[in-house]
N, C-alpha and C positions, 0 to 999 in steps of 0.2 A: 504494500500500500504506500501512495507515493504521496506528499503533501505539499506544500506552498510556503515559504519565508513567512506570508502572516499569520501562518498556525501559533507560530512561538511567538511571543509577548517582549523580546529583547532582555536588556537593550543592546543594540547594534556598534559595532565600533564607528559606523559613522557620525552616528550623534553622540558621539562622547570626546571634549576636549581633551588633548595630548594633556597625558598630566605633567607638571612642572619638575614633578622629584616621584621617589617612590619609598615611601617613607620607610616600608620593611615588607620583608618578601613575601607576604600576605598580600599587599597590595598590586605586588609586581605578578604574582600567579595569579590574583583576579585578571589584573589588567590583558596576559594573556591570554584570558579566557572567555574574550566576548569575544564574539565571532559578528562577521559582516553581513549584508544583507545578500553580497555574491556569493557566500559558503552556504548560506542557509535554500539558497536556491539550488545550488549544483550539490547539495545533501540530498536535498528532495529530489533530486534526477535518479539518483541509486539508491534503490528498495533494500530494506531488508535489514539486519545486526550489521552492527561493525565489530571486527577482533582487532587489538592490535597487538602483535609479536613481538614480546622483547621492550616493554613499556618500561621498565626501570630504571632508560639512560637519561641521557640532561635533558632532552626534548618532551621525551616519552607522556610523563606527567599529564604536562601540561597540555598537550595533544589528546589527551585521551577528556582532559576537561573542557575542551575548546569544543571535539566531538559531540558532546553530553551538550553543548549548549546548543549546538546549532542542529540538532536531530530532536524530533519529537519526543516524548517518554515511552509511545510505543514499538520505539526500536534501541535495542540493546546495543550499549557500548561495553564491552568484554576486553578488558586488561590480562593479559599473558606475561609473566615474568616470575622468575625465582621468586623475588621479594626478599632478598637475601637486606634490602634498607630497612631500619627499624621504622616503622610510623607509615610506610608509603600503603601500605593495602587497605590500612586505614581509612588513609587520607582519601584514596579515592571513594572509598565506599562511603563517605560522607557529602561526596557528589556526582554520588547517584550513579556510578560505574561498579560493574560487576569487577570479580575477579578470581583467576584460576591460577593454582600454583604449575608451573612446569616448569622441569630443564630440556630446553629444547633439543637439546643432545641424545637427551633420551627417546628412541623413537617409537616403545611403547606409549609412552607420555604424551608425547604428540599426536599417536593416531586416538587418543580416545578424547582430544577434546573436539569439542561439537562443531558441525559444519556449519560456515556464516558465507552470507555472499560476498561481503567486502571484508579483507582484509590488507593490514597496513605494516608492514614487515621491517621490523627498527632494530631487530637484534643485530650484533657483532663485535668482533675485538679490534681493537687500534694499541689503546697505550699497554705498554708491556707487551705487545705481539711480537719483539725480537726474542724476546726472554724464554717463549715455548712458540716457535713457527708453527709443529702438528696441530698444537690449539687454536692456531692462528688463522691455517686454513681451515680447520672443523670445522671452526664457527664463519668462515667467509665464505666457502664453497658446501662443505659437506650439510650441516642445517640447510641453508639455502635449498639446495635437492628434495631434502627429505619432505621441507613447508612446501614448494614445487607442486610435488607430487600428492603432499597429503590433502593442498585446497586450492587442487586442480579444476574446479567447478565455481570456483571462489572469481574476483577480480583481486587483481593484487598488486597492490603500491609500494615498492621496496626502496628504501633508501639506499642510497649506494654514496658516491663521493667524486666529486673532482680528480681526487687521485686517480682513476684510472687514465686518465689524461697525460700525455707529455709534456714537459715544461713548454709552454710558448710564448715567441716576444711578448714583453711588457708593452711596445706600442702597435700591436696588431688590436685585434677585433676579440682576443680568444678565443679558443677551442669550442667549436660550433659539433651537437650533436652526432655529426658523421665522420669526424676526426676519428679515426680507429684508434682503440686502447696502446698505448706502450707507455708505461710506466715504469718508476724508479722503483728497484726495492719490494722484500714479497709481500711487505703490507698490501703494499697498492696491486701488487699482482694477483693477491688473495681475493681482492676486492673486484678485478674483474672475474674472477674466478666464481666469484656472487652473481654477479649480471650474468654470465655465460651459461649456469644454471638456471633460473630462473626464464632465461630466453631460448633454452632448450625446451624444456617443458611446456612452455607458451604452444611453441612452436607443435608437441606432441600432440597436445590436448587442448590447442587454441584455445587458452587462457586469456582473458583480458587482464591489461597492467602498465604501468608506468615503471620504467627506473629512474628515480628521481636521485639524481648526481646535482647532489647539494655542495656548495663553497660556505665553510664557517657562516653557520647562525650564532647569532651571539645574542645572550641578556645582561645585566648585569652581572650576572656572580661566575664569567667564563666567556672564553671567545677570544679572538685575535684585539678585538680592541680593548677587553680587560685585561687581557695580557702588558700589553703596551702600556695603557695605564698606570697600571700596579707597578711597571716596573717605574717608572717616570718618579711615581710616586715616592716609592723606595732608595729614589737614585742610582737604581742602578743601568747599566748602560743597554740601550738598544740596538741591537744587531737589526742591519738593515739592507744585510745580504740579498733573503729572499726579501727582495723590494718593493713587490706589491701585489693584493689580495683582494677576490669578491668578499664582501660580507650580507650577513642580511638580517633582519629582525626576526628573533625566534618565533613570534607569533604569526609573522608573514609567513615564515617559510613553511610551520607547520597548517596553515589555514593553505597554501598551496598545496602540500602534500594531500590533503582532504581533498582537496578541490580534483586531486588529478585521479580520482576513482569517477569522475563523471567523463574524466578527458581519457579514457584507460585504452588501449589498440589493441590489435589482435591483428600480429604478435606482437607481443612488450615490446615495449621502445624508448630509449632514456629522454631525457628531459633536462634541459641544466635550472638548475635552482640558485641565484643568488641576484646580492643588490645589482644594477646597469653600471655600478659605476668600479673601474681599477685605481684601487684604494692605493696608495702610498704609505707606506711604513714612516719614512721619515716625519711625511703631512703629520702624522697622526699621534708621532710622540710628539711633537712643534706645539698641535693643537692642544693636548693633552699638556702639556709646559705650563700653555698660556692657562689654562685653566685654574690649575694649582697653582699658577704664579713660581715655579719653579725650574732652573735652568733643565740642560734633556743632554744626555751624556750619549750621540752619535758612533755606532761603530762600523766597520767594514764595510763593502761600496754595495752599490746596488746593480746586481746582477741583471744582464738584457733579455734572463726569461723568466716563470714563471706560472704556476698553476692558475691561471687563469680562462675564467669560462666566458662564453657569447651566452646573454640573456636574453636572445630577443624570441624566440619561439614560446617563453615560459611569460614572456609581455604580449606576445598576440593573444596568449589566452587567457592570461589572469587581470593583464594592467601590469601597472609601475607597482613595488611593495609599497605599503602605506605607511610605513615608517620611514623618514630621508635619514640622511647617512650624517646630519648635523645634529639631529636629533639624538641618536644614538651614541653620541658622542660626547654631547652635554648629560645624558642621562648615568653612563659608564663612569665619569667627571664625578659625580657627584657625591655614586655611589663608594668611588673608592677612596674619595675623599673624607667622606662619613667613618670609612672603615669598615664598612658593612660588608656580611658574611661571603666569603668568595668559595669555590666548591673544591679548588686545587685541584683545578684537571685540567693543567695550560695546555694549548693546542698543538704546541709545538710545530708553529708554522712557519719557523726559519730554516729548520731541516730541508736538505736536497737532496738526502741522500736513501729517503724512504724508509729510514731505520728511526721507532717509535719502539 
């Protein structure tokens, strides 16, 4: 049963001014969690429960509350994750999100949870994946398969990453969707190793799905621009090797990732996810300086390429993000300025050498 954006009573992120600050993380996961009046339309295009795989990393969350706002109460939002965090099954289940214990690894575990039409596929490893590679691809290629296969009747939205990309010039256009994968490093080779499954299986059981190759979403408490911040902050020095980055607002990039189960193909087919604009490292410790009123300790030159993606297929269909990139920057400014809680998961986006 499909419904209409005025079933739900809001409110809308359009009618709500940018807030000035965020005073504590309460605010900032609300603030996340309204949804637009284009999510709630292209929710209503796809019938049916939503799962999402692997709900327990930075995004997860608040994706799974963004879901719950923008879908009616007669369809189920189903959170999937260990729950290995204290408070988080909790938390969801205080708005109004179900939730199932699994290791996805285990593939008993997986065939017996319940068949949904949409599913949104967030599990993987990055930090620590040099430390055990076997682990590194389980969980980037071998899950990938097993979910494939197990909700092959499903549509399915997988996050994937930039990294499968080659570096390329800083002053090109970016890596536009057809650019074929070659990557540094077997993080990033695990990770096409994710897309390669899931576009196999597509392809078996003409699956409908997106691979949504996201460039760093950032909130306050994590991202390339809290990164930089914090260090600015700290004084200590900015490496600004790798010289420049997409970013994007967590809430955009996760109301995109929703959005792209009404945009889904058959076969899978990626999608690049991040802000229009090729961010500067340097700009952004300078900016970050002026902020705090504090000088910015410059290091090493800025290299002529770059993980950088083309946004313009993911602007045909969704629009510009609604967060701008000044915004974002006065908001990171503020918080790290307060001293407010950070999650210690830096992104480590000066590496080149694919080893995380």
């Amino acid at each position: 049963m499909t419904t209409t954006p005025e079933v739900l009573s809001g409110p809308f992120l359009e009618n709500l001014p940018l807030p000035e600050r965020f005073a504590t993380e309460a605010e900032l996961d609300d603030f996340l969690a309204v949804p637009s009046h284009d999510l709630v339309r292209d929710m209503a295009r796809t019938e049916g429960d939503l799962m999402i795989l692997g709900v327990g990393g930075k995004m997860g969350p608040t994706l799974a509350r963004l879901a719950r706002n923008a879908m009616p109460e007669s369809r189920r939002v189903i959170a999937v994750a260990r729950f290995s965090e204290p408070g988080l099954r909790e938390s969801l289940h205080a708005h109004g999100i179900e939730t199932i214990a699994c290791d996805l690894l285990d593939r008993q575990a997986l065939q017996t949870l319940p068949p949904c039409p949409n599913v949104i596929f967030m599990a993987g490893r990055k930090f620590g994946g040099e430390g055990n590679l076997p682990l590194t691809w389980a969980m980037n290629a071998l899950v990938p398969a097993m979910v494939a296969e197990t909700f092959r009747h499903s549509r399915i939205v997988v996050f994937s990453t930039a990294c499968v990309y080659p570096f390329v010039p800083v002053n090109g256009q970016g890596a536009a969707e057809d650019l074929p994968p070659d990557p540094p490093g077997e993080y990033a080779q695990s990770c096409v190793g994710r897309e390669r499954m899931f576009e196999h299986f597509s392809q078996v059981y003409q699956t409908p799905g997106r691979l949504f190759r996201l460039s760093y979403a950032i909130d306050m408490r994590y991202g390339v621009l809290a990164d930089v911040a914090s260090k600015v902050w700290r004084g200590e020095p900015v490496d600004v090797t790798m010289g420049h980055v997409n970013v994007i607002w967590q809430g955009d990039a996760n109301a995109q990732a929703l959005r792209c189960l009404a945009a889904a193909t058959v076969p899978t087919s990626p999608l690049n996810v991040s802000g229009p604009e090729t961010t500067s490292i340097r700009w952004l410790a300078q900016a970050f300086a002026s902020h705090f009123g504090k000088p910015v300790v410059i290091t090493g030159d800025e290299a002529p390429t770059a993980w950088l993606m083309n946004t313009g297929e993911a602007e045909r269909l969704f629009g510009y993000p609604r967060i701008p990139l000044k915004q974002m920057v006065a908001w990171v400014a503020e918080w790290v300025a307060a001293e407010q809680r950070m999650l210690g998961k830096p992104t480590k986006f000066e590496k080149r050498d694919g080893k995380y």
